[in-house]
N, C-alpha and C positions, 0 to 999 in steps of 0.2 A: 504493500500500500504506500501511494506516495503520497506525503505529506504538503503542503506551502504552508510556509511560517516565517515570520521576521525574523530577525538572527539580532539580540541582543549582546555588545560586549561586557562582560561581568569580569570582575576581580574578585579575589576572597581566598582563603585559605578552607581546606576542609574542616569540617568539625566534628564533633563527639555529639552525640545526639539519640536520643529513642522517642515516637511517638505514638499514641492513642485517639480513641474517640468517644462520645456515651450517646443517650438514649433521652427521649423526655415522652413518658409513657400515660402518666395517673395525673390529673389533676387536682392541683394545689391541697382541694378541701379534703382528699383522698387520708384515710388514717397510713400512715409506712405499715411496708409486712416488717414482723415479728422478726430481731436478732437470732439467730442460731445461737448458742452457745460458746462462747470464745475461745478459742484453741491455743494452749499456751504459746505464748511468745518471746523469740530472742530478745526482746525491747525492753529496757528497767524504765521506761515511761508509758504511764496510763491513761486511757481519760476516762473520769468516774462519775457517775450520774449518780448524787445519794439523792435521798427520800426528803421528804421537808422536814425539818426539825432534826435530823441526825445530828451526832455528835461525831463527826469528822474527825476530828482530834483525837476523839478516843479510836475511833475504829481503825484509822494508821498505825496507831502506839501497839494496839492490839493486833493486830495483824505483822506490824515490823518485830513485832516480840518474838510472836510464832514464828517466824520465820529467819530468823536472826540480820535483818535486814534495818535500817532505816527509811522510812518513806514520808517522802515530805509533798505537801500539796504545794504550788509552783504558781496557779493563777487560775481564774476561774473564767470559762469560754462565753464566748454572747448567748449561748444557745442553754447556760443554765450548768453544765457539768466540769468538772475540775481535772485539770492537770496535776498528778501525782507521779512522781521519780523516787525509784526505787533505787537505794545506792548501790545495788547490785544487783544482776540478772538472776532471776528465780524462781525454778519451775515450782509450777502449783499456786505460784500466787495469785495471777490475774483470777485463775477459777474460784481462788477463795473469796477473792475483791465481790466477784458478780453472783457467790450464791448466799451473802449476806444478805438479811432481811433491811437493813436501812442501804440498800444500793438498788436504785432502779435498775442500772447497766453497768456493765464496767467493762472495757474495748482496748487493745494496743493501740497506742501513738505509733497507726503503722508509718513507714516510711512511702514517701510518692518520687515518681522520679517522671522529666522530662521524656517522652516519648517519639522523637524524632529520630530516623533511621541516618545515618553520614552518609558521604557521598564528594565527589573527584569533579566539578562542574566546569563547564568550559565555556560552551555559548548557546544558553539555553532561553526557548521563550515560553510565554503564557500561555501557553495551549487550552490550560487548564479553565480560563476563560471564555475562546471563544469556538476552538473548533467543534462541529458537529457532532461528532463520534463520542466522545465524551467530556465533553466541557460545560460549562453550570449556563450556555449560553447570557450571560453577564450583560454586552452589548446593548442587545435590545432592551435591557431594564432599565441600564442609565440615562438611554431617552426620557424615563418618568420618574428617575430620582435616584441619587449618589450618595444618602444616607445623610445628609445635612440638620443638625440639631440632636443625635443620636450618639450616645457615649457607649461604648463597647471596651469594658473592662478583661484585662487579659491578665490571667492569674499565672505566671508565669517564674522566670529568669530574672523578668525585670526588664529595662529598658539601656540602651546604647546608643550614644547620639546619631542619627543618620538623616541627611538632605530630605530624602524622601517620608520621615516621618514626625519630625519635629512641628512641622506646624501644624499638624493634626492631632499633638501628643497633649491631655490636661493632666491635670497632678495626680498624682498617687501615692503609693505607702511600699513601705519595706514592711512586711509581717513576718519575720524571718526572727525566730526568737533567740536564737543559738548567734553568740556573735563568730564562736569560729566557723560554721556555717558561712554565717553573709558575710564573712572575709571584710568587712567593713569598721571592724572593730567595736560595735557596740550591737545591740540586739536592735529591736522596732523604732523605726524612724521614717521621717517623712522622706527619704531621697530611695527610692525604688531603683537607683544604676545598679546594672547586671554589673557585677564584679567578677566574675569567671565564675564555672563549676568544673576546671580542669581537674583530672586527679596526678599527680608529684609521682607516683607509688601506686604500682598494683596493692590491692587488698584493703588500702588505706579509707576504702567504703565497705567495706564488708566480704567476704569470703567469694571470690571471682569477679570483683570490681579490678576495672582495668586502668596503665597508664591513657589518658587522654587528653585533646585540649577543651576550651571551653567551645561551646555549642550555640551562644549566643542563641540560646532556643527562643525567648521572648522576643526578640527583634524578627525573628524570622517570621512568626506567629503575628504579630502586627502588622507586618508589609504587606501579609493576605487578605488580612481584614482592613487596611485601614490606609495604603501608601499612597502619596499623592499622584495625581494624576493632571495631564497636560501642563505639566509644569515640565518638561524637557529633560528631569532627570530619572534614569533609569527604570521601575517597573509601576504600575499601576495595582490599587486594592479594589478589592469589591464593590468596597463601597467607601469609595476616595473623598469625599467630603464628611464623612462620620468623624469622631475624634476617639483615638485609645489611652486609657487610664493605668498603667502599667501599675500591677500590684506585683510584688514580689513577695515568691513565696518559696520558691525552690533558689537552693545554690548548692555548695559545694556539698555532694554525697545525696543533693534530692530535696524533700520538705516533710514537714510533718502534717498529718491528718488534722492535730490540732491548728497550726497555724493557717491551713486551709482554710478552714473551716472559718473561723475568725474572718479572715478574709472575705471571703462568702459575702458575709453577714456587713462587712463594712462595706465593701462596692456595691452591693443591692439596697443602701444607703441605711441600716441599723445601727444599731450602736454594741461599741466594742470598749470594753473598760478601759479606760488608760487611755484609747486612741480620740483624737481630735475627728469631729463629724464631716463623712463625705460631703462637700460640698457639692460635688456634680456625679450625683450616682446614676451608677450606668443602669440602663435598659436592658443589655447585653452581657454576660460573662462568657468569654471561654474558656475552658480549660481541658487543654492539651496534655492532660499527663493523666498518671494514675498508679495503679499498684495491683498486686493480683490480691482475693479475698473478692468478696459479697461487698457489697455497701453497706459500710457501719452505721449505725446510729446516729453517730457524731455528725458524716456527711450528711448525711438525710433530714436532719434536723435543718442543719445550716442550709442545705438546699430549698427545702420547704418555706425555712422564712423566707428566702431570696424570691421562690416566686410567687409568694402571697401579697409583697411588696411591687410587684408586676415586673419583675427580672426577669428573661425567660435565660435559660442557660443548657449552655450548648458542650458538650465533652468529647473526646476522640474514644472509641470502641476499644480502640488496646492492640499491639502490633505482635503479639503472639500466635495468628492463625488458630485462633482457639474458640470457644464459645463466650461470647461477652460476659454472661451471669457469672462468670468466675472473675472480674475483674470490677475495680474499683474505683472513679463516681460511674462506671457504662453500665454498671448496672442497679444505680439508685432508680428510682422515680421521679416525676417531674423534671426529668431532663431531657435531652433530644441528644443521643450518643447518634454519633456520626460512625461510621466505616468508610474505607477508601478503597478507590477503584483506580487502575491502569490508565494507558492512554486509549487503549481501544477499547475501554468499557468494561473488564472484567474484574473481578473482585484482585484488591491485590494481592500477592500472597504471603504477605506479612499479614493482613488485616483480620482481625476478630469479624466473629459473623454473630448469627442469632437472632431470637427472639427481642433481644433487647436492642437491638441495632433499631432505630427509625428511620434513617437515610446513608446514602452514601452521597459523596462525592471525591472530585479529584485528590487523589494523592499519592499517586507517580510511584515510579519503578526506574529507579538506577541502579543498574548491576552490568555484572561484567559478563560481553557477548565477544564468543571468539568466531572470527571469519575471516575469508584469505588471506586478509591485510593486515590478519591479529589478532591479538588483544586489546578491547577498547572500554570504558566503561561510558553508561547511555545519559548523562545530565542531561539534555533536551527530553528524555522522557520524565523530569524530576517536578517540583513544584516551586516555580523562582522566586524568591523573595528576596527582600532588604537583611544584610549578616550586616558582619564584622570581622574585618581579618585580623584583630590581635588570636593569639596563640592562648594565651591563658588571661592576662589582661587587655580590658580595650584598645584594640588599634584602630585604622580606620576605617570609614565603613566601605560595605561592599554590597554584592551581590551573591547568593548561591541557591542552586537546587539541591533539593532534601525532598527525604519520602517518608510518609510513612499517615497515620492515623493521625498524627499533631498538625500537617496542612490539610486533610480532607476537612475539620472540624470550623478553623476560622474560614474557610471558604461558606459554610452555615450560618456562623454566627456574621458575616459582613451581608451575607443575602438578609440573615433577621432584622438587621440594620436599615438596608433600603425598606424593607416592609411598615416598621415603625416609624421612620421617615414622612413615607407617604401616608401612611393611619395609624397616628399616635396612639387610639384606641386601643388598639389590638393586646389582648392579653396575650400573657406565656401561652395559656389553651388556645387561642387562637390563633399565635405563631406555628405552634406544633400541628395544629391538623390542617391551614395551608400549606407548609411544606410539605408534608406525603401529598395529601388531596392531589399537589399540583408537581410531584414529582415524575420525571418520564422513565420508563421501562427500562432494563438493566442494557445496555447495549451490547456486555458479550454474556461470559457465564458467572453465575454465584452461586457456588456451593454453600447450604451452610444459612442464607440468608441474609442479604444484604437490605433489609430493609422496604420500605415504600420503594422507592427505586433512587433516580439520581437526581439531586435538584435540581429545579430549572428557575434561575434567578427570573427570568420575563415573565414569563407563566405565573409564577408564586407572585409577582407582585402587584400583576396583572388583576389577577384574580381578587388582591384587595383593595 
């Protein structure tokens, strides 16, 4: 098949990178299904939901006895349940935490990581835009609106200064509680710059954590959703007049569930203790990561306020080739988990499937094809967005293609963007059932189940 496509010049350095996508299934008023049972965890942090009137204090003292442990409560979440660290890793405890009578829940501080696949790019374009076969057909939407007055909060890396996204960028938060984490020297604060998530040292994240550099994963995640457009520098977003609110929340070794969470609840404009009120809360989250497990409590809590507050909130399905419901927020409720497809429309074969999937769209396939002339790897088949070429610290910025379930997702949340644009109206429930409604047919094969089918940015906006 032959292709026509513009030929963009990019610079960038490759990066370290995994990406995901979730699902938005139940509405708002919907009660969450019922926690499983919590399965002990490598983690000496908890998050614990007690009962009203509990004695906290005693029940740590008691419990750090039996087990000859220290455990101290650390801060309590918007959603009502508390952060408890245990001075040492210890099996049997979490199950003792959650089958006490003054504990509503009790759940691991699991760890979340960026889910974006790396990749070798060279001179790749937007296909993922505009061509036929499989592109969100984008074009014809911005005839009727480029997202203008819409804030699309991206739970992320953070942000890195780049031409093409600065003037569409409003303020945000560092939610990163660990200050060796956010490599910034101090824990939550107001200045969300991506500081690296390179690792120095294999292991130095946990048992098969690799040397790598930084991913610059939130810049990449914004240029989909949000880069300027007819301004003559480098690529174009979805919806190029929206503005992105970079929350940071992952850095070095990943994020926590709990500062997640928290975050949630601060860019769908609630209130978070200690933090200063969003002034411009988003309409929009997305969030490009996750973790394997069910969906906790914790998220599902913080999810549910988010779209009771009218956030609708978009996640990536998860880039294991697996079934979404085993993966974490793609398979909470009231989310719209994304899947990602090829360039000729097939599921791609990184991408989670299932039931919990509601849409898919672009998110590209670079790998290595050998033919007469070699060995080559495929960046025109990737998803092109705004990087950064420092190694481990900010350098300058750039351009690169990336694959995985973390660009099919903001390709969603920038389409939800033009929608609310043109009908501010519109709730979460009614972002989520125009997107399937006005989704088109899978164009090659999906094992597995990809969802409504593929969005179609015209069509979807069309319709409202």
């Amino acid at each position: 098949m032959t292709r026509t496509r513009p030929v963009l010049a990019v610079a960038g350095a490759a990066a370290a990178a995994l990406a995901a996508t979730t699902a938005l299934t139940v509405p708002a008023s919907a009660a969450p299904a019922p926690s499983p049972a919590p399965a002990d965890s490598s983690t000496n942090q908890y998050i614990v939901k007690f009962t009203a009137g509990a004695d906290r204090g005693g029940a740590l003292r008691q419990l750090g006895g039996r087990f000859g442990v220290s455990l101290t409560e650390t801060r309590r979440l918007a959603t009502g349940a508390h952060v408890v660290r245990a001075s040492a890793r210890t099996s049997g405890l979490l199950q003792a935490l959650a089958a006490r009578g003054d504990v509503e829940y009790a759940e691991p501080d699991t760890p979340m990581y960026a889910l974006s696949t790396p990749n070798d790019p060279s001179y790749p374009a937007q296909w993922h835009y505009y061509e036929t076969t499989a592109g969100i057909n984008g074009p014809a939407a911005w005839d009727t609106t480029t997202g203008s007055g819409v804030v699309v909060a991206v739970l992320d890396t953070g942000r890195t200064a780049h031409p093409d996204l600065d003037t569409n960028t409003v303020a945000g938060y560092d939610f990163i509680s660990s200050s060796t984490n956010a490599r910034d020297g101090n824990g939550r604060d107001a200045n969300p710059q991506d500081e690296g998530d390179w690792n120095a040292t294999a292991g130095e994240c946990g048992t098969g954590s690799k040397v790598s550099n930084s991913s610059w994963h939130g810049t990449h995640v914004a240029g989909t959703i949000a880069a300027v457009s007819n301004n003559g520098v480098g690529v174009a977003g979805v919806a190029p007049t929206a503005k992105v609110q970079h929350v940071r929340v992952l850095g070095k070794c990943g994020g926590t569930t709990s500062d997640i969470a928290d975050a949630i609840v601060w860019a769908s404009g609630g209130s978070v203790s200690g933090i200063p009120a969003n002034t411009t809360p988003a309409k929009v989250i997305n969030m490009s990561l996750g973790g394997s497990g069910a969906c906790s409590r914790t998220y599902q809590n913080a999810i549910t306020s988010a779209v009771r507050r009218g956030t609708t909130v978009v996640v990536s399905a998860g880039n294991s080739n697996a079934d979404a419901r085993g993966f974490s927020p793609a398979s909470c409720t009231n989310v719209v988990t994304v899947g990602a497809l090829d360039r000729d429309g097939n599921r791609a074969f990184y991408s989670n499937y299932g039931t919990s999937v509601d849409v898919s769209a672009p998110g590209g396939e670079v790998r290595l094809e050998t033919d007469p002339a070699g060995s080559r790897t495929t960046p025109e088949n990737g998803v092109l967005s705004t990087m950064n070429a420092g190694t481990t610290t900010p350098g300058s910025p750039s351009y690169t293609a990336y694959m995985g379930t973390s660009m099919s997702a903001p390709h969603v949340a920038g389409i939800a963007a033009l929608m609310l644009a043109k009908t501010p109206t519109l709730t979460p429930a009614g972002v989520e059932s125009a997107l399937k409604a006005n989704a088109r047919a899978i164009p090659g094969t999906c094992s597995g189940g990809c969802g409504a089918g593929l969005t179609d940015a015209a069509a979807t906006v069309g319709a409202v």
